[in-house]
Every structure is written in structure tokens, then in C-alpha cells.
N, C-alpha and C positions, 0 to 999 in steps of 0.2 A: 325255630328255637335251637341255639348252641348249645349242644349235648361236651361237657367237660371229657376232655381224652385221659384215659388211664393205662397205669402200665399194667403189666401183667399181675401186679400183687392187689391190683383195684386201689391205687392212690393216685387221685388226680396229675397230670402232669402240665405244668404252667402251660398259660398261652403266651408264643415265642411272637414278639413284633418287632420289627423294624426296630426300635429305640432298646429291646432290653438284650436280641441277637449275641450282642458281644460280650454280654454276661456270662451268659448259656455255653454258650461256643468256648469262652475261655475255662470254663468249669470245666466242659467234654475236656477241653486240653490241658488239664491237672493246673490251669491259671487263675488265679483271683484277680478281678481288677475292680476299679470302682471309675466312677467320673471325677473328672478332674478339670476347676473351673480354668481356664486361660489368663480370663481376668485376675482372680486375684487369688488362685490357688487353691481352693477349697474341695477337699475331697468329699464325693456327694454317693449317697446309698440310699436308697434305692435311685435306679434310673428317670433321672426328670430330662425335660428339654431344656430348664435351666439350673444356675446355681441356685443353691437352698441359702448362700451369704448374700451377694453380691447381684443377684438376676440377670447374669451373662451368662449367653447363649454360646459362649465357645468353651464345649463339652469333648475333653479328650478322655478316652479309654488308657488310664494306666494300670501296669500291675502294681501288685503290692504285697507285703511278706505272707502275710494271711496269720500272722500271728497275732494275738492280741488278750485283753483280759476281762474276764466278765464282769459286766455291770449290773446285768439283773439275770435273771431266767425264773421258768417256770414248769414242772411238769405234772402233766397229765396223765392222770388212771385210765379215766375212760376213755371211750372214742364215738363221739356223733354218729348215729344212725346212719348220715348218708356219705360217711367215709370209712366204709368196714374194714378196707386196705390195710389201715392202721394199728388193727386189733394183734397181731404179731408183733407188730415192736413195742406194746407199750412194756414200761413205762413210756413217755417220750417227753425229754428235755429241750424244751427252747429259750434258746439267749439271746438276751442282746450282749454284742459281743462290740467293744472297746476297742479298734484295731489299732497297733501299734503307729499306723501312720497319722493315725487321729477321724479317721473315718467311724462313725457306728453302724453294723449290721445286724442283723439276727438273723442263725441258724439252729441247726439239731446242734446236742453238745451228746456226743456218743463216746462209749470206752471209757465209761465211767457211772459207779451206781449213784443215781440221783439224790441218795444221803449224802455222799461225799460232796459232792459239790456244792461251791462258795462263791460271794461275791469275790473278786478280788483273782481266783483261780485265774496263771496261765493257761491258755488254750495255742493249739497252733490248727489253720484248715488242713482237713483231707477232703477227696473227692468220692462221691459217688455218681456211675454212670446211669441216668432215668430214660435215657432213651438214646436213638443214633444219633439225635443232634444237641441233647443235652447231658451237661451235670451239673449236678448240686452241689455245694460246699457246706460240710458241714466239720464243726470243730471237738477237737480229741484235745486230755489234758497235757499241757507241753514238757 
């Protein structure tokens, strides 16, 4: 059985493969990017082997501003039994975030209390480091 690796605060830390690497890796390097169809241009989030328009398989890693605007979000009081980790940062905020390029993603929306926040609010990405070979992206109000 695969035991989930955590960091030192005990909040799981993703499993890193082949296909999502260059996510990761660009986070560690204060970089956003997303996939990017060949074919017909479609910016795609999360990591597929294909377009989520078009079903072409040529998937370039570009960057992109990291700014964008929220479409939804949610946050949470509590925290699941078997993610104690969490129990320090709550509240905690997650968005689906509207990137300016047209891609959607969701992260933490942090530097801000979660009454303030609105559909429609700019966000821009900052980074945090989870480990030596990863960082997260997560979004502050712009």
C-alpha cells in the first residue's frame, strides 16, 4: 500500500509523475504555466495527455501571467480527520480562478479574510515552496 508523503506541517504533498513534473517544477521556480494545445491552442489545467477542445496530443508547457479572476470559491471551517496538517491554516479558501489567458484553475486564495472575498475579485499567483522539488501556486488579491 502507498502511504501519501507529507510535509513537515502533516499536509499531504502531491504525487509528482512524469506528465504533471513541469507544473511542480515551475511553481518551485516562482513559474505558472499550463498546457498548451499545438493544434488548435487551447490552454488546458489540469495536466491531461490530451486537449480537453480539440483531442490533440501536442501538449506544450507555456507560461502564463498567473493573474486572473475568481469565478467561484469556497471555504472551509473544518478539517477531515485524516488531514490534521490543515487544522492551522483554517480558515481555508479555495477558488476556481479565471486566468487572464482563458485557462481555469483552482488554488488557495490567501491575504485575504474569506468575508471579503467575491466572485469577480482580481487575484494575481504567489508561490509557496512544499518541498525541494515542488511549489504550489496559490492566489493573493491583485
Amino acid at each position: 500500500m502507498n502511504e501519501k508523503r507529507m510535509d513537515a506541517a502533516g499536509k499531504p504533498l502531491p504525487e509528482i509523475t512524469d506528465a504533471t513534473r513541469p507544473f511542480w517544477t515551475a511553481a518551485k521556480n516562482r513559474k505558472l504555466v499550463v498546457q498548451k494545445c499545438g493544434r488548435c491552442g487551447t490552454l488546458n489545467f489540469l495536466p491531461k495527455p490530451w486537449c480537453i477542445d480539440c483531442g490533440g496530443r501536442q501538449l506544450d508547457w507555456v507560461e502564463v501571467s498567473g493573474r486572473g479572476t475568481i469565478y467561484s470559491f469556497t471555504t472551509a471551517s473544518k478539517v477531515m480527520m485524516n488531514f490534521p496538517g490543515w487544522k492551522a491554516d483554517l480558515p481555508v479558501t479555495l477558488g476556481i480562478i479565471d486566468l487572464d489567458e482563458g485557462a481555469r484553475m483552482y488554488g488557495q486564495v490567501i491575504g485575504i479574510k474569506p468575508e471579503a472575498i467575491r466572485i469577480g475579485l482580481k487575484v494575481a499567483v504567489t508561490f509557496e515552496d512544499i518541498s525541494p522539488e515542488a511549489g504550489i501556486p496559490k492566489f493573493v488579491p491583485a
